[in-house]
Structure formats: structure tokens, C-alpha cells
C-alpha positions in Angstrom: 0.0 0.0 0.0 1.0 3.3 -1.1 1.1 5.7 2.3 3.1 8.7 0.9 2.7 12.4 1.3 0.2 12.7 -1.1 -2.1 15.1 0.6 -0.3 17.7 -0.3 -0.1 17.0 -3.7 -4.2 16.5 -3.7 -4.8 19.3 -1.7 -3.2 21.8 -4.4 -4.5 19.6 -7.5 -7.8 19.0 -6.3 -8.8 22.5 -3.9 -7.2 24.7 -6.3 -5.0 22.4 -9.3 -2.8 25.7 -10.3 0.4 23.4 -9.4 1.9 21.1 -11.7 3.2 18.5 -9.0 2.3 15.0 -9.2 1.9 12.6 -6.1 4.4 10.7 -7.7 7.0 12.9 -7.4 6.3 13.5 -3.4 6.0 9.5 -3.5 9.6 9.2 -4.9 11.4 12.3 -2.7 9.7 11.8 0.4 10.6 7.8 0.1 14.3 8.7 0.4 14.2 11.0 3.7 14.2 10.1 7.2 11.1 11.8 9.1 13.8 14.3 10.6 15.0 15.4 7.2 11.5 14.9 6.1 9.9 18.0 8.7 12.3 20.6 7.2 12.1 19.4 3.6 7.9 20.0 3.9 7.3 22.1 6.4 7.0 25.5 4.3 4.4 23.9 2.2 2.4 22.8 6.0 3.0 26.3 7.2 1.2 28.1 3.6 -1.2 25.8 4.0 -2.8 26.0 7.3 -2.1 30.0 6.9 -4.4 29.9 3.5 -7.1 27.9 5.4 -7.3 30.7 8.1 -7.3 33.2 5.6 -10.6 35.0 4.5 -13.3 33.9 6.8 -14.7 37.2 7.7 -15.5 40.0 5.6 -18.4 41.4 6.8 -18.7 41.7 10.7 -22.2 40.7 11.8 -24.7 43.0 12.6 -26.1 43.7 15.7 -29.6 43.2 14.9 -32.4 40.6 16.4 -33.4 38.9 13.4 -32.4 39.1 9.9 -32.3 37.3 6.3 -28.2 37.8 5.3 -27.1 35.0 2.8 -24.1 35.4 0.7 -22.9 32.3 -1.8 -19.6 32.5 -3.2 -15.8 31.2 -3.4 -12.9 32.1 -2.1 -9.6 32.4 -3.1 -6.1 32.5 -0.1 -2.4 32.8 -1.4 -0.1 32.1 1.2 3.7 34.7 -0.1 6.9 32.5 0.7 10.1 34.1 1.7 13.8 33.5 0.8 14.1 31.9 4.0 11.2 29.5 3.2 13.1 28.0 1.0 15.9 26.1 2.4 16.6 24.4 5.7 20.1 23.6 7.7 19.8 21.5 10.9 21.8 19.3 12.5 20.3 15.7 12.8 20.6 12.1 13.4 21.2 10.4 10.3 21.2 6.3 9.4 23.4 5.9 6.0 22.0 3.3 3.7 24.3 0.2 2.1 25.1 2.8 -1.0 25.7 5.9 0.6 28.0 4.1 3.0 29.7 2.8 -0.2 30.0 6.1 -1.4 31.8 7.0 2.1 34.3 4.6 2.0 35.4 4.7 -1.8 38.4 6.3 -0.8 39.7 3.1 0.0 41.2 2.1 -3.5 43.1 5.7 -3.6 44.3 5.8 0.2 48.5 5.6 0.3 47.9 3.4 3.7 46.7 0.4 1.6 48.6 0.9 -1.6 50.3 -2.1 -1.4 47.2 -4.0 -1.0 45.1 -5.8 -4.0 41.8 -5.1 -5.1 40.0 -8.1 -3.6 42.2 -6.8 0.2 40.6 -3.4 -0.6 37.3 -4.8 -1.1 37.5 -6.4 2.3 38.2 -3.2 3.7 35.9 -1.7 2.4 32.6 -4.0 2.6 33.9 -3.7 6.6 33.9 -0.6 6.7 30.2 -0.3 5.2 29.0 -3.3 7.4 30.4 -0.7 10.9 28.3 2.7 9.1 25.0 0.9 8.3 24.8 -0.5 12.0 25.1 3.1 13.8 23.7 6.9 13.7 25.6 9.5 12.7 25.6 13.4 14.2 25.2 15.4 10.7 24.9 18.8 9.7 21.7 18.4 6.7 21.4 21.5 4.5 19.7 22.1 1.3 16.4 23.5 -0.2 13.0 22.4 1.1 9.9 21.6 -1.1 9.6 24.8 -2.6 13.4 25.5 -2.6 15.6 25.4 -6.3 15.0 22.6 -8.7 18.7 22.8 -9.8 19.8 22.2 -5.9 20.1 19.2 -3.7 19.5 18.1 -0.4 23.0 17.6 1.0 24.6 15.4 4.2 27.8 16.4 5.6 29.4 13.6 7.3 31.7 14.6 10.0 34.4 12.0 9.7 34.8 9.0 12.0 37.7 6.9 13.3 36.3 2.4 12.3 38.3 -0.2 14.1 38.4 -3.6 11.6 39.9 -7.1 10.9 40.3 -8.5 7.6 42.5 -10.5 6.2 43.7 -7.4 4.5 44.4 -5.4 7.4 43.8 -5.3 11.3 43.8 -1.8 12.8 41.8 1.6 12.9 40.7 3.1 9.5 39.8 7.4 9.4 36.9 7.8 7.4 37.1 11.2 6.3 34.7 14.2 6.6 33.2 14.4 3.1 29.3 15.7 1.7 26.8 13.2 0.6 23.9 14.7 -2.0 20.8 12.7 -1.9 18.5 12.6 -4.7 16.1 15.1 -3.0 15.5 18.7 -5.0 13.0 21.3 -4.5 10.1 20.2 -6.2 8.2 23.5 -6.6 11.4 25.4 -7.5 11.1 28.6 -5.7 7.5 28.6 -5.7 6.5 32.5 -4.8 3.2 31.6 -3.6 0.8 28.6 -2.7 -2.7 29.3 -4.0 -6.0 27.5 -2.8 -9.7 28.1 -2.9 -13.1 27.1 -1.4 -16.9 27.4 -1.7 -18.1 29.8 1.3 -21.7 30.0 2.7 -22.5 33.2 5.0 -26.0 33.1 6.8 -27.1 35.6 9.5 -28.2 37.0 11.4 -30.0 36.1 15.0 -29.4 37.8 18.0 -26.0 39.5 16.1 -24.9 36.1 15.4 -23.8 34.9 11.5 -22.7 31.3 10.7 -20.2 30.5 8.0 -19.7 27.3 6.2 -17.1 25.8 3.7 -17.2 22.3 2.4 -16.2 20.7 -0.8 -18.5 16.9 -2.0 -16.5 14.1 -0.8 -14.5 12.6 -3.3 -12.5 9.0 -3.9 -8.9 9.3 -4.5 -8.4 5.7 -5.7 -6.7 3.5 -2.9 -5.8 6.9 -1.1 -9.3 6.6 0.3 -11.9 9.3 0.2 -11.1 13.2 0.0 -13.6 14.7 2.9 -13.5 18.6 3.6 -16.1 21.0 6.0 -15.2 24.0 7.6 -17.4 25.6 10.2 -17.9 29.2 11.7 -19.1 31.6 14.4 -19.5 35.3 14.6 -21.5 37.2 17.0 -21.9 40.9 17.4 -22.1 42.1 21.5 -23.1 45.1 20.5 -26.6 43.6 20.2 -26.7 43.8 23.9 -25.6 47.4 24.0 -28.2 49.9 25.0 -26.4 52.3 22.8 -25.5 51.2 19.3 -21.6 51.8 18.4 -20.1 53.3 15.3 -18.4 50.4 14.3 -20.1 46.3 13.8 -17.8 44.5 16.2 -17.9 40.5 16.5 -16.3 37.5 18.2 -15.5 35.0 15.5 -14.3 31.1 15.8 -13.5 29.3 13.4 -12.9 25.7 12.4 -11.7 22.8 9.3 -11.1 19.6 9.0 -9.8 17.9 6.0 -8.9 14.1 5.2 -8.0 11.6 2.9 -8.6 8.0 3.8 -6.6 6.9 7.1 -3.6 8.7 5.4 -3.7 12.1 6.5 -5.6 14.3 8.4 -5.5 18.2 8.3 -7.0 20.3 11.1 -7.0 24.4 11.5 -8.5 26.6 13.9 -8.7 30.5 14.2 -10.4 32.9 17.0 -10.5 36.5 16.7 -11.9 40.1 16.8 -13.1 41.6 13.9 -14.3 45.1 13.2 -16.3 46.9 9.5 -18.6 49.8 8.5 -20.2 50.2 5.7 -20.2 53.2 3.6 -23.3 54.1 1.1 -26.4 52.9 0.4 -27.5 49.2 0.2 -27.3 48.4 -3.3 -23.4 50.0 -3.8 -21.7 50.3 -0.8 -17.8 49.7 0.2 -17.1 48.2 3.7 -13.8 48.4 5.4 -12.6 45.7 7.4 -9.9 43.9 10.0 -9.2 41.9 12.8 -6.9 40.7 14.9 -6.4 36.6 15.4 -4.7 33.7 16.6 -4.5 30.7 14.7 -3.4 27.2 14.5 -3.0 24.6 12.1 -1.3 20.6 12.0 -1.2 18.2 9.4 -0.1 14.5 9.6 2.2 12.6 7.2 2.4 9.6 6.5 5.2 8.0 3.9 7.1 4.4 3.5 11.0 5.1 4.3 12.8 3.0 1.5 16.4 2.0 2.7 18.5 -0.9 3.4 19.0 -3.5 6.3 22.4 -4.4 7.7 21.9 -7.5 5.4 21.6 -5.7 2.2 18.1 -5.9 1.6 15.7 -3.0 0.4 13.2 -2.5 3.2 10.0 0.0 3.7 9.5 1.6 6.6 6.2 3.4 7.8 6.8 6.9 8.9 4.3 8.8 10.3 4.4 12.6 12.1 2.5 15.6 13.0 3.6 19.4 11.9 2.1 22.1 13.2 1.8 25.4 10.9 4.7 28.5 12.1 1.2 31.7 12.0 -0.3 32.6 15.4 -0.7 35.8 15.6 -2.5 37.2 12.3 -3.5 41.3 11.5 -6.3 41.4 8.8 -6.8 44.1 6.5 -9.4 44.5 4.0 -12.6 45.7 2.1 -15.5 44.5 0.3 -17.1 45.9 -2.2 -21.2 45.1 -3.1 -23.2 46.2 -6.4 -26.9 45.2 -6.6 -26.5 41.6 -5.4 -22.6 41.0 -6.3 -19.9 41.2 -3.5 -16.2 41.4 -3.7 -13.8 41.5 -1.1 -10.0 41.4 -0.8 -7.5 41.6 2.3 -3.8 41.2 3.1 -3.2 38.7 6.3 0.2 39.4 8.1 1.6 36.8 10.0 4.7 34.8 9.7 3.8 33.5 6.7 1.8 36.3 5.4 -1.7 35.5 3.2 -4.1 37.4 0.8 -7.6 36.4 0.2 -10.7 37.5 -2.4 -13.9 36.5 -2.8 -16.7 36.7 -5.0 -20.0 36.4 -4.5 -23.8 36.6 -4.6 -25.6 38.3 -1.7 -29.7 38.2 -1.0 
């Protein structure tokens, strides 16, 4: 069974499909990481994610009125910006070498003046020892190069510190230096400095009672072959104290929480929350009127992976192993700024979100 890191790949193929990136191509990098290297290499793409589902809940603040018929139907459209920074990683890390990047380690062997006066097959010894001591322990590395969304024409990169390998052979009994020297795995940046990570989604705004407006997003469930089923809803709250003012207040003023939950099968499972206070007034009459509009949130965001590791044993064989880990998204703190714009029964809005990884949002719609 195919558990891989396809999620993302769906999510951006499926929610918005502006991304030419294949789950095959997340099946092939992801299969060569460890889960450690693995974190940095996707974590950018996590982060822009769970910042575009945050983005553009709210663009109207509720009004503070008893009862009331306020239905708007329309999409919306996030772009989480990536920076420079976003786009490569350097950590230090435990690392496990496979059979051929140990091989790769040790070559030096046939070009070393300690065992010049050996032969080949002596050398060989040496150096299938050699590989049989670097397969069977961790090393301390230093792991640098770009993430997901880093160059295309760059490599992930292992620099192996150098380590002193006591060994008997036939050949020679006695300690052999492996040398400090870099490794490049096969691991590139897929999106190849990807600026920006679109998405969108179908919103549904209806209000009001008591100064209260609900909001709902939600996409049909679909089957993604033997990745299991694709199911998507997003849920939210705003209410408007200033119903329970005696005096009414310049400004519509709301409370807002909001929740989503997506997931594919048993594979992966995305999950984002976001609780705030926004603030809009509206300027001119009620068929062509602008409305101004911000807030200040927190917000929160995971989303699991799950991938097979392919490496080697100690015996040489090509083995999978299940890897599975939680991310949580780098925003908290997020300052909205925005307006929407409505003509008979049309609405458009658009707002810039900063945060860490800083967002912008529109939407189109119909209003009644």
C-alpha cells in the first residue's frame, strides 16, 4: 500500500489544481528521507497551507440586529507569499546511511596511500567492513539544502563529519579514518522557488439572530483511488455584542471562531482553527456600498504525514519503513486588513493577512 505524502499534492491539485506536482514525485522524494529530514524538507508547504485555510473567513462583521435574512454564496480564493528563507533548511540531525551511501563513504579506499600495497580483492574487504560498521550506527550530521519549494537545480546535501572504524580483515587489522566528506541525496525542491501557494473554497455566509452569522465551507467528498476518500467542511461563528448594548456603536464589532477539517482515507488528516476580533462599517447605500474591514487573530494549524521510508538493512536488503508525524503550521498571531465591495447583489472583497507566513484572500460572490 502506497502511504506517501500525497495530501499535499491532492490538496493543491484538487482545492485549487494551479500546481503542476504530481503525487508521484512526493512518492519518490519523500521515500528517500528520514522523518527528521523529512519535517524541514515540507514544512514550508504545512506552514502556507494551514495559513491559506485561516485566511478569509470574515469579511463582513455581523450586525447587531435581532433577526435578519443575510445569505451570501460565493468562493474564495487564499495565497499564502513564501520568503527566501522559506526556501531552504540547515539542521543538525541524526542520520542512518544506507548500504550505497555508505559505499560512497568509504570509496576512498582504493586511492588511500595506507593500503597501496594492498590488492583489489584486500581493498574490497576493507571496504565491505567498513560499510558493514556505518549501516549499524547513527551519525551526528549537519543536513542542509532547499526544502519543497526550494531550487529545482539544488540538492539536499549530508555532511558527514568523519569518524575513526576499528576492523579485521585478512587485508588489514587496525583503525581506518573515514574522512569528513558531503553526501547529496536525490532530493530537490520540487516546486522550484514557488512564490506563492494558492488555494480556494466554496463559502456559505447566513445571519443573522441575535447578532450572530454562521459560516460554512465544504467541498462533496470525493475518492482518490486507494488513497481513500477526500472529505472537507469548515465551520464558523461570529457574533456581534453590540446587540446587547443599549447604545449602538459606530463600528459592527464580532467575536469569530473558526474551524476545518480535512482528510484523505486513514492517510492524512489536516486540522486548522482560528479565533478572533473583527471590526467593518459600511459606507453608502445598500445596493453600492464599500465596507472596510480587519481583525486581529490567533490561529493554529497541524497536518499529519504519513510516507514508506525505502532503505537498506544491515543485510543488504531494500526494506520499507512506515513513517508517520505531525507538523504544526509556524502563524499565530495574524492582523487582517481588508474591504468588500457590493453592487446590486454582487460582493467582492479582498485583504492582506500578516503573520509569519503572510496571506491574501478575495472572494466573489452573490448576496440576497
Amino acid at each position: 500500500m502506497r502511504k506517501s505524502f500525497s495530501l499535499i499534492a491532492m490538496v493543491i491539485s484538487i482545492i485549487l489544481g494551479s500546481i503542476n506536482l504530481q503525487a508521484e514525485d512526493l512518492d519518490s522524494t519523500l521515500s528517500r528521507l528520514t522523518e527528521d529530514v523529512a519535517k524541514s524538507y515540507v514544512d514550508p508547504i504545512v506552514s502556507g497551507f494551514g495559513a491559506n485555510l485561516n485566511s478569509g473567513w470574515v469579511h463582513r462583521v455581523a450586525k447587531a440586529k435581532v433577526m435578519g435574512l443575510d445569505l451570501e454564496i460565493g468562493v474564495v480564493a487564499m495565497g499564502a507569499f513564501f520568503k527566501d528563507e522559506n526556501k531552504s533548511f540547515n539542521k543538525k540531525s541524526k542520520f542512518s546511511y544506507d548500504r550505497k551511501q555508505a559505499a560512497e563513504l568509504t570509496n576512498f579506499v582504493y586511492s588511500h596511500p595506507t593500503f597501496s600495497n594492498l590488492n583489489q580483492d584486500q581493498k574490497q574487504e576493507i571496504q565491505d567492513s567498513l560499510i558493514a560498521k556505518l549501516i549499524r550506527q547513527d551519525f551526528s550530521v549537519e543536513i542542509s539544502g532547499p526544502t519543497i519549494i526550494g531550487r529545482e537545480n539544488d540538492s539536499v546535501r549530508v555532511h558527514f563529519g568523519g569518524e575513526n572504524i576499528n576492523i579485521n580483515t585478512l587485508g588489514y587489522s587496525g583503525t581506518v579514518d573515514v574522512p569528513s566528506q558531503t553526501t547529496a541525496l536525490p532530493v530537490v525542491g520540487l516546486l522550484d522557488e514557488l512564490p506563492v501557494l494558492p488555494m480556494f473554497t466554496p463559502q456559505i455566509n447566513i445571519g443573522t439572530i441575535y447578532g450572530t452569522q454562521m459560516a460554512f465551507r465544504f467541498l462533496p467528498s470525493i475518492t482518490m483511488g486507494e488513497l481513500g476518500k477526500l472529505n472537507y467542511f469548515g465551520f464558523g461563528i461570529q457574533h456581534n455584542p453590540g446587540m446587547w448594548l443599549p447604545q449602538s456603536i459606530p463600528l459592527n464589532v464580532s467575536l469569530g471562531f473558526f474551524t476545518q477539517k480535512l482528510k484523505i482515507g486513514s492517510i492524512s488528516k489536516t486540522r486548522a482553527n482560528q479565533i478572533g476580533l473583527f471590526v467593518s462599517k459600511t459606507f453608502g447605500p445598500g445596493l453600492a456600498n464599500v465596507t472596510p474591514y480587519g481583525g486581529l487573530s490567533y490561529e493554529s494549524s497541524s497536518m499529519t504525514v504519513s510516507y514508506n521510508f525505502n532503505t537498506t538493512n544491515a543485510m543488504g536488503q531494500n526494506i520499507s519503513v512506515p513513517i508517520s508525524f505531525e507538523l504544526q503550521s509556524a502563524n499565530s498571531v495574524k492582523l487582517t486588513l481588508g474591504a468588500a465591495f457590493k453592487l446590486s447583489v454582487f460582493n467582492l472583497n479582498i485583504d492582506y493577512n500578516i503573520a509569519k507566513y503572510n496571506t491574501a484572500s478575495a472572494g466573489v460572490g452573490f448576496i440576497f
